[in-house]
N, CA, C and O atoms as a GROMACS GRO file, in nm:
protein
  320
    1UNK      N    1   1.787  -0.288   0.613
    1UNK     CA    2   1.702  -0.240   0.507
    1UNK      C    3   1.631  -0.113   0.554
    1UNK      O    4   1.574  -0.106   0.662
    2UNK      N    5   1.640   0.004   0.450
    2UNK     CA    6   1.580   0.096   0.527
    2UNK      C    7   1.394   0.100   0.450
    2UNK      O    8   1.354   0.044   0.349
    3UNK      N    9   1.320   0.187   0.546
    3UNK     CA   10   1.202   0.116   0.504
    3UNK      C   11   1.094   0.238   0.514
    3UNK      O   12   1.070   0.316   0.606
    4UNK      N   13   1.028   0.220   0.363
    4UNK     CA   14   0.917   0.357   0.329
    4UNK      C   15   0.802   0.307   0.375
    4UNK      O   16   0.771   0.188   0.380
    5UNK      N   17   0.732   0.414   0.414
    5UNK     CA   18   0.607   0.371   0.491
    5UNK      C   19   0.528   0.401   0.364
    5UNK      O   20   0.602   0.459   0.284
    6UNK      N   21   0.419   0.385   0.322
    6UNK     CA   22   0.318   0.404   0.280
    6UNK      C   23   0.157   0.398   0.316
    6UNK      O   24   0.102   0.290   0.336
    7UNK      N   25   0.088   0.524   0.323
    7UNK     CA   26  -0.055   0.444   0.344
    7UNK      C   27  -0.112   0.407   0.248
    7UNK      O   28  -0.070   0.444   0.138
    8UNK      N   29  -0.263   0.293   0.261
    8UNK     CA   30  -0.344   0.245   0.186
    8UNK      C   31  -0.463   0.293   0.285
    8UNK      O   32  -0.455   0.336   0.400
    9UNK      N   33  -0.584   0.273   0.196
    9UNK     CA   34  -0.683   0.367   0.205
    9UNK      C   35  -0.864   0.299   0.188
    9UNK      O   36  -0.914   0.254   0.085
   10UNK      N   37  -0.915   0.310   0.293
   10UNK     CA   38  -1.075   0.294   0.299
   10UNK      C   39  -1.120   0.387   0.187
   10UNK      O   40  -1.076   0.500   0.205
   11UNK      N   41  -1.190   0.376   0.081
   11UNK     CA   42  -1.247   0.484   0.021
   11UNK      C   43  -1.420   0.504   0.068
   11UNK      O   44  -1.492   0.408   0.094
   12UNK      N   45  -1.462   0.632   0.072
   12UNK     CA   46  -1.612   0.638   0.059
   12UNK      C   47  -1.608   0.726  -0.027
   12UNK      O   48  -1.526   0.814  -0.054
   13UNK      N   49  -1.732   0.686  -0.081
   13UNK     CA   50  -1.764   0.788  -0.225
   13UNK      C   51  -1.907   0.865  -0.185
   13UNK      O   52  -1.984   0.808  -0.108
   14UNK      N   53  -1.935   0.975  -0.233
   14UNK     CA   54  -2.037   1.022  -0.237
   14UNK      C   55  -2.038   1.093  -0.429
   14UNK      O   56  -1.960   1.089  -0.525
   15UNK      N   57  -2.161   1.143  -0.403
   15UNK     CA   58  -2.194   1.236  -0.495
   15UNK      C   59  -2.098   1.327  -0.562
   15UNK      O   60  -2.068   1.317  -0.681
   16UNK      N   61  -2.045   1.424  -0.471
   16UNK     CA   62  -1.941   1.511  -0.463
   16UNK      C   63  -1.821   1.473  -0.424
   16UNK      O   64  -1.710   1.510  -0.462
   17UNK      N   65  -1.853   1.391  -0.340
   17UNK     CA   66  -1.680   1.394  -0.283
   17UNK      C   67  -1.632   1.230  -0.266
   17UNK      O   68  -1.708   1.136  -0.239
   18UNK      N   69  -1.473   1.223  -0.292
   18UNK     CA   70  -1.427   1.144  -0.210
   18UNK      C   71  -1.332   1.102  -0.144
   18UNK      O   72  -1.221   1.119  -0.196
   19UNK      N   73  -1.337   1.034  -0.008
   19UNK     CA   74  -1.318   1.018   0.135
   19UNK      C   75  -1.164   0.886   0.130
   19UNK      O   76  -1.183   0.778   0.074
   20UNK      N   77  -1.062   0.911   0.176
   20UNK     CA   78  -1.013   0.805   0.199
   20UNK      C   79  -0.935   0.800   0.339
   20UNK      O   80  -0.841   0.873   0.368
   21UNK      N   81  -0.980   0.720   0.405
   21UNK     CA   82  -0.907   0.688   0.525
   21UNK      C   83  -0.795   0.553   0.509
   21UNK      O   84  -0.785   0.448   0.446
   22UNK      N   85  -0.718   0.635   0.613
   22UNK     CA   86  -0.561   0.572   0.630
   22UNK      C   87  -0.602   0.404   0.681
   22UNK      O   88  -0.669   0.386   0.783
   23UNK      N   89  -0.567   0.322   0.620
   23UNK     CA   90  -0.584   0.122   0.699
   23UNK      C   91  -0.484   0.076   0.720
   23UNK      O   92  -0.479  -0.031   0.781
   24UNK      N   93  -0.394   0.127   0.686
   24UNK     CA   94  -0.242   0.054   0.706
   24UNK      C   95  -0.097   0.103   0.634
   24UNK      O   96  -0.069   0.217   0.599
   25UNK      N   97  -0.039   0.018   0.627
   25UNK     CA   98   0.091   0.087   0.572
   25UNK      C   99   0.175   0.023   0.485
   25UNK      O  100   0.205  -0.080   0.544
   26UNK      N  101   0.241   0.023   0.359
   26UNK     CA  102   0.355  -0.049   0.287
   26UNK      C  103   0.455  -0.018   0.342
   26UNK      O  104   0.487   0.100   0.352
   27UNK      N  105   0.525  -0.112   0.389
   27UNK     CA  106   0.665  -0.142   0.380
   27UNK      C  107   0.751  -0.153   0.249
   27UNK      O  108   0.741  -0.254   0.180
   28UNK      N  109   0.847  -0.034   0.210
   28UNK     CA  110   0.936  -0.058   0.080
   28UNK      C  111   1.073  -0.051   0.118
   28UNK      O  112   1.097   0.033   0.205
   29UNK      N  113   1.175  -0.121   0.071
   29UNK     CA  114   1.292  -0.058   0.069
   29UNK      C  115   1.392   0.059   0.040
   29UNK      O  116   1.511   0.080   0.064
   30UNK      N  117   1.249   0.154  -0.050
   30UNK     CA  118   1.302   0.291  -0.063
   30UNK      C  119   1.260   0.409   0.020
   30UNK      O  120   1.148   0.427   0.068
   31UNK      N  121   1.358   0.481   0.028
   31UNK     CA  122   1.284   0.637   0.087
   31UNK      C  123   1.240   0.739  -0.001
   31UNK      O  124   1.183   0.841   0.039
   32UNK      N  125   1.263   0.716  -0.113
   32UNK     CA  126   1.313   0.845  -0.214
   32UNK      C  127   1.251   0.777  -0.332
   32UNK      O  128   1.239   0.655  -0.340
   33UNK      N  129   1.212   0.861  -0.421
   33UNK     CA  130   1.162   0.824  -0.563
   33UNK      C  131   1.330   0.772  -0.612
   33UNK      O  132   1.330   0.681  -0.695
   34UNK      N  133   1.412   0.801  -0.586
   34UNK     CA  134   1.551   0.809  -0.675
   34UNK      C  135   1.517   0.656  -0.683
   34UNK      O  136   1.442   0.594  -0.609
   35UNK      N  137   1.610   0.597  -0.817
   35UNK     CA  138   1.589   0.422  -0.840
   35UNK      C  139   1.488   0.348  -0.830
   35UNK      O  140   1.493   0.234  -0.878
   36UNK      N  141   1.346   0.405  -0.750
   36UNK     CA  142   1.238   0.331  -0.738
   36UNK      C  143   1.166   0.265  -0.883
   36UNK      O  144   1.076   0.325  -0.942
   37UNK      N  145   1.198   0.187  -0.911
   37UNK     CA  146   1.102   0.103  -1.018
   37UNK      C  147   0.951   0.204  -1.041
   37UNK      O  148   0.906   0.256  -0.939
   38UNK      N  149   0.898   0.222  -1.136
   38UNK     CA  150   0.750   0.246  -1.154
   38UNK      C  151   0.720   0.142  -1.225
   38UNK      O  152   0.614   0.154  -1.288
   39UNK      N  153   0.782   0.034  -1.237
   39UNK     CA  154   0.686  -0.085  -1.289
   39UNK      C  155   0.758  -0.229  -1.204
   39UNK      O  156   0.875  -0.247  -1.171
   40UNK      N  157   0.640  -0.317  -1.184
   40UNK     CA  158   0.689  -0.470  -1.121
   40UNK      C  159   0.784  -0.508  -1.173
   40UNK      O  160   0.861  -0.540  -1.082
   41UNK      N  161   0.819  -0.522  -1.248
   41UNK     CA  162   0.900  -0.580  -1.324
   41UNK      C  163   1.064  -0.526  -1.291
   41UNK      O  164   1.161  -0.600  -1.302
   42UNK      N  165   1.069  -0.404  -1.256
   42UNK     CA  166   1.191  -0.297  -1.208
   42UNK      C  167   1.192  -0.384  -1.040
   42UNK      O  168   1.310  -0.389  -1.005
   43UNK      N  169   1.146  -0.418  -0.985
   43UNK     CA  170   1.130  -0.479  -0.832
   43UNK      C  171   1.132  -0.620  -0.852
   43UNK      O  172   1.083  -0.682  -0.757
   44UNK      N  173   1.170  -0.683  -0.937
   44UNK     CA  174   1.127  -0.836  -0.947
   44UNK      C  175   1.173  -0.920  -0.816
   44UNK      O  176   1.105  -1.019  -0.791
   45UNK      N  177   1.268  -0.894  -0.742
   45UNK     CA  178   1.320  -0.998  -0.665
   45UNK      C  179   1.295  -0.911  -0.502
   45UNK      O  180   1.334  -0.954  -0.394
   46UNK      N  181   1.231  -0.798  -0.521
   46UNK     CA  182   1.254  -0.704  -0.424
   46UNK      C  183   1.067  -0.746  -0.276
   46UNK      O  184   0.956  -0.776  -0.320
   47UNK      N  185   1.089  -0.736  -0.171
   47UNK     CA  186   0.997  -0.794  -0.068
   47UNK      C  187   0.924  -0.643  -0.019
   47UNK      O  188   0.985  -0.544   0.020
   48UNK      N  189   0.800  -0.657  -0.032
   48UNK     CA  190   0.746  -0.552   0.084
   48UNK      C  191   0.704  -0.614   0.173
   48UNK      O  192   0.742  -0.730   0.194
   49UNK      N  193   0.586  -0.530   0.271
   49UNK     CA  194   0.511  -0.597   0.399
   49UNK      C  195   0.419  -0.502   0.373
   49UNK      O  196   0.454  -0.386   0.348
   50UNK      N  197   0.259  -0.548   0.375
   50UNK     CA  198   0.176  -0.474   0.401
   50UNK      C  199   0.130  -0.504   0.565
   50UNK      O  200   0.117  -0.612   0.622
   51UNK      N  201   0.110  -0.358   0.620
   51UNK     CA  202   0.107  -0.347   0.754
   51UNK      C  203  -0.052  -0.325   0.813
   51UNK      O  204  -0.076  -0.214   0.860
   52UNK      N  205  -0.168  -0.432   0.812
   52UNK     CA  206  -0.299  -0.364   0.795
   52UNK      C  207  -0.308  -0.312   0.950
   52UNK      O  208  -0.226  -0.348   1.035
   53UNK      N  209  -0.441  -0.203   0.984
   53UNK     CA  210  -0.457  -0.165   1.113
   53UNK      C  211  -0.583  -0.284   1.136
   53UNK      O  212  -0.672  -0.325   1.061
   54UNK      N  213  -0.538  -0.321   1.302
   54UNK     CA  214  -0.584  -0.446   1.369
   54UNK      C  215  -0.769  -0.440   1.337
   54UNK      O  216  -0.844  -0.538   1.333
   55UNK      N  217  -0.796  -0.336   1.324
   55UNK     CA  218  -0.965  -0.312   1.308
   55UNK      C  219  -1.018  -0.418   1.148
   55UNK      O  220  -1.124  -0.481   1.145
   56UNK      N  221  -0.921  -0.415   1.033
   56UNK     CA  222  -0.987  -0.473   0.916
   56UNK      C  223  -0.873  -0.620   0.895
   56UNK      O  224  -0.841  -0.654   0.781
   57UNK      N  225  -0.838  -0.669   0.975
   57UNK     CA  226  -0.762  -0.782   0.982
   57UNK      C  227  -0.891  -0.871   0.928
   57UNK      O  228  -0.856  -0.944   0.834
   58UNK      N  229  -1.037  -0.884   0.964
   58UNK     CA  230  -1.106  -0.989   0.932
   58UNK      C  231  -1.157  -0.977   0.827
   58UNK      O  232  -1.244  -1.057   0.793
   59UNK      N  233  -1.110  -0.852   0.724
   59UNK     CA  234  -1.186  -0.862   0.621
   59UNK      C  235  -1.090  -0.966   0.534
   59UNK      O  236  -1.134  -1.016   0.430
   60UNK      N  237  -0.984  -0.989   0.574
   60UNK     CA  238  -0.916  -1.062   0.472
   60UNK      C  239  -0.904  -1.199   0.472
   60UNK      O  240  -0.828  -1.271   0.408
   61UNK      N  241  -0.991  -1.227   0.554
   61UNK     CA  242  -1.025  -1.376   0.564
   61UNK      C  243  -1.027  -1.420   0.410
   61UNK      O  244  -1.059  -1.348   0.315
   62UNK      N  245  -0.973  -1.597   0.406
   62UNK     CA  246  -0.954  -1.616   0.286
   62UNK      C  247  -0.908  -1.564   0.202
   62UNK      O  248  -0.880  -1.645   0.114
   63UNK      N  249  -0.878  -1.445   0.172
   63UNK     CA  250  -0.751  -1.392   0.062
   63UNK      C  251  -0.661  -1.451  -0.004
   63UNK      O  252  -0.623  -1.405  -0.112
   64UNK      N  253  -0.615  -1.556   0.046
   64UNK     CA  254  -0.540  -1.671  -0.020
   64UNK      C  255  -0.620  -1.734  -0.129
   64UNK      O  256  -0.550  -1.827  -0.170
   65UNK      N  257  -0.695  -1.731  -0.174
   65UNK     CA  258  -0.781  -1.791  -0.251
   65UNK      C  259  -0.815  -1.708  -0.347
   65UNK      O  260  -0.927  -1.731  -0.394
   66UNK      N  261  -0.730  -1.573  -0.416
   66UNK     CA  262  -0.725  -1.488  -0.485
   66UNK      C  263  -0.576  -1.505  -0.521
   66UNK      O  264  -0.484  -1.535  -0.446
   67UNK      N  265  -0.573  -1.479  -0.655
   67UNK     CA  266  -0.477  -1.498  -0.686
   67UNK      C  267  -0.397  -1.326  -0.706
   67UNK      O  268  -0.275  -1.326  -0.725
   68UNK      N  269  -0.463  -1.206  -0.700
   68UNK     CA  270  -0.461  -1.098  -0.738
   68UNK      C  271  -0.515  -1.000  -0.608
   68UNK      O  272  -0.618  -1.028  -0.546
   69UNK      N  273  -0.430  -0.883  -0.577
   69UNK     CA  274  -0.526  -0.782  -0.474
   69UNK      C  275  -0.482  -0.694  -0.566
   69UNK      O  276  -0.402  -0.711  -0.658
   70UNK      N  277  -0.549  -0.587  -0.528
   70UNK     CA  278  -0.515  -0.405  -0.560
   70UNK      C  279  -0.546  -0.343  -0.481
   70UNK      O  280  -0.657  -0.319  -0.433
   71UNK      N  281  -0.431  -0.303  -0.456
   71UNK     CA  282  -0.422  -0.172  -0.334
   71UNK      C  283  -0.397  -0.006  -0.420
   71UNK      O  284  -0.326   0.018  -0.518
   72UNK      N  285  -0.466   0.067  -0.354
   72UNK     CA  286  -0.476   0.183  -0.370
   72UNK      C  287  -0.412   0.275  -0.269
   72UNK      O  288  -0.476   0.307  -0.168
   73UNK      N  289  -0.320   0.309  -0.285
   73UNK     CA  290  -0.208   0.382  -0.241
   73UNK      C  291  -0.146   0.532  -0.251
   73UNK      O  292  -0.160   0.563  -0.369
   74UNK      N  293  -0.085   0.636  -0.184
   74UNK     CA  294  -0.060   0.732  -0.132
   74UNK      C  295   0.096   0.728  -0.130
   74UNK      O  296   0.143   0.642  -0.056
   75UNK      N  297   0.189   0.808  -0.201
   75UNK     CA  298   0.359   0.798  -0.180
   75UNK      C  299   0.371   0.956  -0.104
   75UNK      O  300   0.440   1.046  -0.152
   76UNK      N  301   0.295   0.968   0.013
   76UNK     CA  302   0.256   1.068   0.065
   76UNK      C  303   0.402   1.076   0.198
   76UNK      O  304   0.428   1.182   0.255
   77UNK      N  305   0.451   0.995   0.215
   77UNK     CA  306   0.585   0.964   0.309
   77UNK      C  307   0.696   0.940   0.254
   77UNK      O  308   0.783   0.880   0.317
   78UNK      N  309   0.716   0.981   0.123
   78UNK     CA  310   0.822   0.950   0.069
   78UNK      C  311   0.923   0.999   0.067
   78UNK      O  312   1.030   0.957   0.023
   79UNK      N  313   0.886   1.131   0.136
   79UNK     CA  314   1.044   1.240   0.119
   79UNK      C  315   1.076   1.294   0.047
   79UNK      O  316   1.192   1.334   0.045
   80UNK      N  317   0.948   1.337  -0.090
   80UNK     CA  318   1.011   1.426  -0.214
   80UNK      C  319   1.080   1.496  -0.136
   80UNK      O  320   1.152   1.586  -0.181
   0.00000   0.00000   0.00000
C-alpha cells in the first residue's frame, strides 16, 4: 500500500492571527488527488492510521467513549 502522509494541527488563535502546529500525521492510501474520494462515503471500505507525536498521546485518554473526532487537516504532502 502506498501511503500519504498528512499533517494535523495544534491551533492557537489570537486576535489577528492564526497559529497551527504540526501533531502528527494521516496515513492514506493515496499520493495524488487523482481518484481520491472528497466524501466518506467514496472511501467506505478504505483504512487510514492516524500517527499522533508522542508529546499529546495523553490527551486522548478515553477517546473511546466518543463516538465522533474531527481532525483538522493540511493535503500539504500530497504531490499536486
Amino acid at each position: 500500500m502506498k501511503i500519504c502522509k498528512l499533517a494535523f494541527y495544534h491551533i492557537v488563535m489570537s486576535k489577528d492571527t492564526i497559529n497551527l502546529a504540526i501533531i502528527g500525521i494521516i496515513k492514506t492510501p493515496w499520493l495524488t488527488p487523482n481518484n481520491m474520494p472528497i466524501q466518506p462515503a467514496g472511501a467506505k471500505n478504505v483504512k487510514g492510521t492516524i500517527v499522533l507525536n508522542e508529546s499529546y498521546v495523553k490527551g486522548l485518554k478515553n477517546l473511546e467513549e466518543f463516538s465522533h473526532i474531527i481532525l483538522i487537516y493540511q493535503l500539504h504532502l500530497m504531490g499536486w
